[in-house]
C-alpha positions in Angstrom: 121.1 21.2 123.8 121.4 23.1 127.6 124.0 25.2 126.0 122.3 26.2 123.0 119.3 27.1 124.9 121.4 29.0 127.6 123.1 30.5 124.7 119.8 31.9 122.9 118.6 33.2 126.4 122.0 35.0 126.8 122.2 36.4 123.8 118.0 37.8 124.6 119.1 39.0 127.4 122.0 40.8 126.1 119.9 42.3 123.2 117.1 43.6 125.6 119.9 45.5 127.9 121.8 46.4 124.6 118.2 47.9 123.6 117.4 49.2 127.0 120.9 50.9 127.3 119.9 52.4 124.0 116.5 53.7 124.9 116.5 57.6 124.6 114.0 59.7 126.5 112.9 62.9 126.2 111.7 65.2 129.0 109.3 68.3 128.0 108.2 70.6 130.7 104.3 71.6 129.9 101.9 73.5 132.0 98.4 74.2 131.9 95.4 71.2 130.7 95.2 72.8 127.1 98.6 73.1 126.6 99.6 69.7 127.6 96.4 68.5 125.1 97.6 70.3 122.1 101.0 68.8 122.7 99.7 65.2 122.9 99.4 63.9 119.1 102.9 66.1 118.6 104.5 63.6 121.9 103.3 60.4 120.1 104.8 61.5 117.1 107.8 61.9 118.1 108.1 58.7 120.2 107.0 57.4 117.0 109.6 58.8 114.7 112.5 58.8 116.6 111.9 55.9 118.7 112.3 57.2 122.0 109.9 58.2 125.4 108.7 61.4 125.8 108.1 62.2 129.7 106.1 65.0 130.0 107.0 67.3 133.2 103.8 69.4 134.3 105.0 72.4 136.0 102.4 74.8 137.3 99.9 76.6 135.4 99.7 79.9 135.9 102.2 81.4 133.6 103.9 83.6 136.5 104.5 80.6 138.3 105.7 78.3 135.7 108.2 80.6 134.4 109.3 80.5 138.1 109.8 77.0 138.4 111.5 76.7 135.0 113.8 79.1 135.9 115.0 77.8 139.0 115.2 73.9 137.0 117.5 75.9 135.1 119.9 77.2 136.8 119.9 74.2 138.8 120.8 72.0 135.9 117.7 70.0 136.2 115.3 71.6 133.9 113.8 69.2 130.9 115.1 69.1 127.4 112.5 71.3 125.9 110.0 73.4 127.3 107.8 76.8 125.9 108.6 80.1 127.1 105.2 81.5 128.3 106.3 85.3 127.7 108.8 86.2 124.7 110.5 89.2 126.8 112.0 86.5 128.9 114.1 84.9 125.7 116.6 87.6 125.3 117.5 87.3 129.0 117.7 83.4 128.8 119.9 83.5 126.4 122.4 85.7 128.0 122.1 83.4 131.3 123.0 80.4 128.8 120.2 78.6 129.6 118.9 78.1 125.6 120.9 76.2 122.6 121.0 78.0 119.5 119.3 76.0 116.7 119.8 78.7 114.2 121.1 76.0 111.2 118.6 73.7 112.2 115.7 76.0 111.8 116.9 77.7 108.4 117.2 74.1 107.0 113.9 72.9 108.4 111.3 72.1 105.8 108.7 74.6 107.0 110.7 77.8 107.4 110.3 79.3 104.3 106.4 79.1 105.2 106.5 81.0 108.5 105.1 84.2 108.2 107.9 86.8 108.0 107.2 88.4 111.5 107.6 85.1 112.9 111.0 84.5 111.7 111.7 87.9 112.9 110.3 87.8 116.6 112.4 84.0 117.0 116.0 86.4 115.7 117.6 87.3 119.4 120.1 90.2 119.5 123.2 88.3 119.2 121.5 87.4 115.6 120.7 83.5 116.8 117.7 81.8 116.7 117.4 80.0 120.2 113.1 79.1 119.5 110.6 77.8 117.6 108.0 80.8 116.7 105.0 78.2 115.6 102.2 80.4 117.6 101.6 84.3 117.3 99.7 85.9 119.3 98.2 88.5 117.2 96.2 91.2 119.8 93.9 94.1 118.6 91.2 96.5 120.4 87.9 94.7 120.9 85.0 96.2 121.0 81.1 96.4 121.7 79.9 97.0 118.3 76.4 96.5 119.5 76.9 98.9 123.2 78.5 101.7 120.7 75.6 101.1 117.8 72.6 101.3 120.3 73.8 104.4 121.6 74.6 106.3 118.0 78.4 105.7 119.0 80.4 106.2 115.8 82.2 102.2 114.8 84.8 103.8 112.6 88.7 102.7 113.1 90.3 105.5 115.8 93.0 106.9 113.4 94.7 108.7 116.9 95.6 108.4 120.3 93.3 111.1 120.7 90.1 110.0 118.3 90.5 106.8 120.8 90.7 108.5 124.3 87.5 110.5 122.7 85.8 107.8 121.5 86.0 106.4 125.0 84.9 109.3 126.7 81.7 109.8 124.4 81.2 105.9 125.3 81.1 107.2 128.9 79.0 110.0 128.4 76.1 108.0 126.2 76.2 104.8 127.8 77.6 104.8 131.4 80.1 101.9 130.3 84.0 101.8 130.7 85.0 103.1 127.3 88.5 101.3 127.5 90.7 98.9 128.9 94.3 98.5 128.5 96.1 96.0 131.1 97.4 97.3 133.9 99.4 97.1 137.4 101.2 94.5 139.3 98.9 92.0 140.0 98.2 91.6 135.9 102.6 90.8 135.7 103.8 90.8 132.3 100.1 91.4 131.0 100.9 95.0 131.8 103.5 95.2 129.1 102.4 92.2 126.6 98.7 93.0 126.9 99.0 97.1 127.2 102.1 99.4 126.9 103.6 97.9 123.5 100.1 98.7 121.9 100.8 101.9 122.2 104.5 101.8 122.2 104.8 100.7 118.5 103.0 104.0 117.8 104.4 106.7 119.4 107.7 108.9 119.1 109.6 105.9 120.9 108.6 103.2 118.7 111.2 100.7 120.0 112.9 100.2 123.7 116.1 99.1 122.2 118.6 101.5 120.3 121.4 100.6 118.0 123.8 99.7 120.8 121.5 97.3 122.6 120.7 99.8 125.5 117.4 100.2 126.4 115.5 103.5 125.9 113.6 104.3 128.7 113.8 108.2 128.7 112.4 108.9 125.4 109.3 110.9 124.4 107.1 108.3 123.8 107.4 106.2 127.0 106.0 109.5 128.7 103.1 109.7 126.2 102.2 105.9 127.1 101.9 106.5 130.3 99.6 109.5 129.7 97.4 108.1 127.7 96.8 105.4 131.0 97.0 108.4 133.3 93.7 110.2 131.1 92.0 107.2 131.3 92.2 106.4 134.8 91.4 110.4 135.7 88.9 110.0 133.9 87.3 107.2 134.9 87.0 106.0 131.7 88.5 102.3 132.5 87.7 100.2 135.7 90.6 100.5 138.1 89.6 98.3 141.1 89.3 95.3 139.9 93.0 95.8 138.4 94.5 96.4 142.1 93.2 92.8 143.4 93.9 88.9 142.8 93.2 88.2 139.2 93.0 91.8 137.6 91.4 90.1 134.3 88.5 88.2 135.4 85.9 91.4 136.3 86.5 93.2 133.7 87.1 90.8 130.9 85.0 87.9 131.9 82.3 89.9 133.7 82.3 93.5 132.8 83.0 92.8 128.7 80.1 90.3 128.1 77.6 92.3 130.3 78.1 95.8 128.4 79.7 97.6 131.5 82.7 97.4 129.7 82.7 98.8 125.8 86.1 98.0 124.3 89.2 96.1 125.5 92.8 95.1 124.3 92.7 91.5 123.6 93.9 88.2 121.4 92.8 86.0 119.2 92.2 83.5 122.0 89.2 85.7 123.2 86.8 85.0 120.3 86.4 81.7 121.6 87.9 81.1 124.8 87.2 84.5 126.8 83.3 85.4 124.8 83.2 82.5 122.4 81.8 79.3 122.6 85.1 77.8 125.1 84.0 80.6 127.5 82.0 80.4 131.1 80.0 83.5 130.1 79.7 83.5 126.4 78.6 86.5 124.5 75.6 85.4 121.8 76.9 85.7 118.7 80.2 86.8 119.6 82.1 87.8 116.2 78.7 89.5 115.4 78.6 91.5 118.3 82.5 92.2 119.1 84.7 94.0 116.6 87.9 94.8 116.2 90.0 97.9 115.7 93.8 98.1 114.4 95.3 100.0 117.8 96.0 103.3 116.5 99.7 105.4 116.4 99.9 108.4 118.5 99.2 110.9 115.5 98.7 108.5 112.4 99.1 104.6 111.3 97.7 101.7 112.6 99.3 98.8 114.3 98.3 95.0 114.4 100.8 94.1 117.4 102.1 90.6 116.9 104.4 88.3 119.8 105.5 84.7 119.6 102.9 82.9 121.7 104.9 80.7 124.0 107.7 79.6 121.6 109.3 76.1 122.6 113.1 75.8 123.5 115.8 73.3 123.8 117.4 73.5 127.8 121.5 74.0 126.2 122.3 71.6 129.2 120.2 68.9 127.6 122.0 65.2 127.4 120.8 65.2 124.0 120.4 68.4 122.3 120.5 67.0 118.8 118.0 64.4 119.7 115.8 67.6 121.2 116.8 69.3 118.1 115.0 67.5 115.9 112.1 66.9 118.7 111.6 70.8 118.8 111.4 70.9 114.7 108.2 68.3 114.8 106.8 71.3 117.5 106.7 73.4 114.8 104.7 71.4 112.0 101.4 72.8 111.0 99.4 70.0 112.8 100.7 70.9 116.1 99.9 74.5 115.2 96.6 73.4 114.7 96.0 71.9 117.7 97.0 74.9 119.9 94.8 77.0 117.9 92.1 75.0 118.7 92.7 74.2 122.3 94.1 77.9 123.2 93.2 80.3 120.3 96.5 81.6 119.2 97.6 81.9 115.5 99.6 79.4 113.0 102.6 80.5 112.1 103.1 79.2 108.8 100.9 80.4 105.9 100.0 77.1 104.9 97.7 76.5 107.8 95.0 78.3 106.3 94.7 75.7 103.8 94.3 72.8 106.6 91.0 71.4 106.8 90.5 71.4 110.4 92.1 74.8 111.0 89.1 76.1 108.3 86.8 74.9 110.7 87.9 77.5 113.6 86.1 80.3 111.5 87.0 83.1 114.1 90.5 82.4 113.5 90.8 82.5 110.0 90.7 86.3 109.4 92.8 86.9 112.0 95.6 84.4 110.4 95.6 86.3 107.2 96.3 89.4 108.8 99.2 88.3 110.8 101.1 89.4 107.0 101.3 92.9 108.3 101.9 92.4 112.5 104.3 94.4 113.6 106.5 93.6 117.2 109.1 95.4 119.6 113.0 94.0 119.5 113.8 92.1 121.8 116.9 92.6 124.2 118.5 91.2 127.3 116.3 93.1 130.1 112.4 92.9 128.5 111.5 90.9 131.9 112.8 93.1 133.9 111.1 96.2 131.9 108.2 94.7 131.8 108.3 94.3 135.7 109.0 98.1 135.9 105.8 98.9 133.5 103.6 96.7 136.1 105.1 98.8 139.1 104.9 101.9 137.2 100.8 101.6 136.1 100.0 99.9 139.5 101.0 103.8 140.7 99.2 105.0 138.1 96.3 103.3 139.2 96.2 103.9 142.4 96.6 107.8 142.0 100.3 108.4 143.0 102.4 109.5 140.2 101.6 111.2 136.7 103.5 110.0 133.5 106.5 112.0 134.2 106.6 110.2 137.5 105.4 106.7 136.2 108.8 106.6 133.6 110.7 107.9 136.2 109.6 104.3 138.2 110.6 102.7 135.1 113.8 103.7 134.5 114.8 103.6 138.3 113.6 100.1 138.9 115.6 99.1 135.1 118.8 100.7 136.4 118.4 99.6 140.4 117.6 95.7 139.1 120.0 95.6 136.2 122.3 98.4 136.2 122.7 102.2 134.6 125.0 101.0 131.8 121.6 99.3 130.4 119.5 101.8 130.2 120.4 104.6 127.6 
């Protein structure tokens, strides 16, 4: 009878290490409250489906200093199995430093590609023609404006069809009202904001429409770049946007959080997210009737077309050093399903990318959203190449001395180009 018993405990015992032995776990590097809440229903289902523990690593929040960290876990070889990328123009150069596994086959034969809008498919293609993310999130950015500020003072609302109908319309917005007539993101303090939030608006319009030419150099001497940086020098001569809040801590909060809502401000370059979480109903200093008030303008090309500029909005990645990378595969894939696209839109105010979230009940219910979503059909977006970090460091060095006065736009691409070629060589830049 003692032997039985003793046998059944055994063969328990062995069973619960055989189990235990078994156990998979996961490790997901999040950052940021809202973030690491619209992950949380996506965790339980994969713990559910796959049977395995999710640990979720929070790194720090602010974007610049999460990026940071992840890096250094990286090269390291101690970085979690999956994590989001906060700014697509690091990918390319992750890739190259081997850092991301290609899930190329995975993603084609996942059920909800052929539902991704087509731009998403696009922006998650690297240069080596691998897919190394999931592009669930756009970001899809426009010009927002004070429809009310520019109606009260006889200010024409009409879509800018030029560089030049803009830069007047924010002059006249001067003149009449005494309000900044624009804002496009500038200077070091702002980081990658600079370039995400500013210079590709107007890139994608003018004579250099893309940084990368057909032999994967970067173009940083062409036409276009110069034109960029004059349309910031005119505004800043001008006085037409605020330039001293952009030279301290936080460049963003005065003039998008204070400035904006208070009229002192008149039009901006800005998200989805902003409806709701900078003016909406999320935000500290809400504007009344915010989608009422604040309109939106395509941002215009240099001499005709208009532009609805479109990025992956933190895209998720599997760490290629991973113990399990077809386990975090598979994790990565359940990322991508409409609910969890859902649930960022809602906590951070970015755009599903799959077509079939407009039809999602609780998706419906984030009414500023849902215009927005249906034009992500026709965003357009900048290749990405190995370098984009590092240019869009140089664009932050190179409007920070436009800001402060020191340089003109000659001068400001010459700062590009040097700081390109000084940080990763002359053969990169064409």
């Amino acid at each position: 009878m003692k032997k039985t018993v003793l046998g059944g405990l055994c063969a328990i015992l062995l069973s619960a290490v055989s189990t235990l032995a078994q156990a998979e776990i996961i490790r997901i590097a999040n950052h940021g409250q809202a973030g690491i809440d619209a992950m949380k229903s996506t965790v339980e289902r994969i713990e559910k489906k796959y049977g395995v523990t999710v640990e979720v690593v929070e790194y720090p929040a602010p974007d610049k200093d999460y990026l940071t960290k992840l890096l250094t876990e990286l090269g390291a070889g101690n970085a979690p199995d999956l994590f989001s990328i906060p700014t697509t123009a690091a990918v390319a150069d992750m890739v190259e430093a081997g850092y991301l596994a290609p899930v190329t086959k995975e993603f084609k034969a996942w059920d909800g590609y052929a539902n991704l809008y087509d731009v998403a498919k696009a922006l998650a293609i690297s240069p080596d023609g691998e897919t190394y993310v999931m592009p669930f999130m756009l970001g899809i950015q426009e010009i927002y404006y004070r429809k009310d500020v520019l109606e009260k003072a006889g200010i024409s609302t009409e879509q800018p069809k030029t560089w030049r109908e803009l830069l007047d319309r924010a002059a006249e917005i001067k003149q009449k009202t005494g309000a900044y007539g624009l804002l496009f993101p500038a200077g070091v303090s702002w980081g990658s904001g600079a370039f995400d939030e500013g210079f590709q608006h107007l890139l994608v319009g003018s004579k250099t429409p893309q940084l990368v030419d057909a032999d994967g150099k970067l173009d940083l001497n062409g036409e276009g770049i110069k034109d960029v940086f004059g349309v910031y020098k005119e505004l800043i001569d001008k006085d037409l946007m605020p330039t001293q809040p952009l030279l301290g801590p936080e460049p963003w909060v005065v003039p998008k959080y204070q400035m904006f809502p208070e009229g002192k401000l008149a039009a901006t370059t800005c998200g989805s997210w902003c409806y709701i979480f900078d003016w909406g109903r999320e935000s500290k200093n809400p504007i009344p009737e915010v989608t009422k008030v604040v309109g939106t303008w395509t941002v215009p090309g240099q001499n005709s077309g208009q532009y609805v500029l479109a990025n992956l909005a933190a895209p998720w990645a599997v760490n290629a050093k991973s113990a399990n990378t077809e386990l975090a595969i598979k994790a990565l894939m359940e990322i991508g399903s409409i609910e969890t696209q859902v649930s960022y839109a809602a906590r951070i105010g970015n755009i599903p990318a799959s077509k079939d979230a407009a039809k999602n009940a609780d998706f419906q219910k984030l009414t500023e959203l849902v215009p927005i979503h249906a034009a992500a059909e026709n965003g357009v977006f900048l290749k990405q190449a190995s370098g984009f970090g590092t240019v869009a460091e140089g664009v932050a060095r190179a409007t920070e001395a436009l800001l402060r006065k020191e340089t003109d736009a000659a001068g400001a691409q010459k700062i590009l180009a040097d700081y390109v070629k000084e940080t990763l060589g002359d053969d990169m830049v064409k």
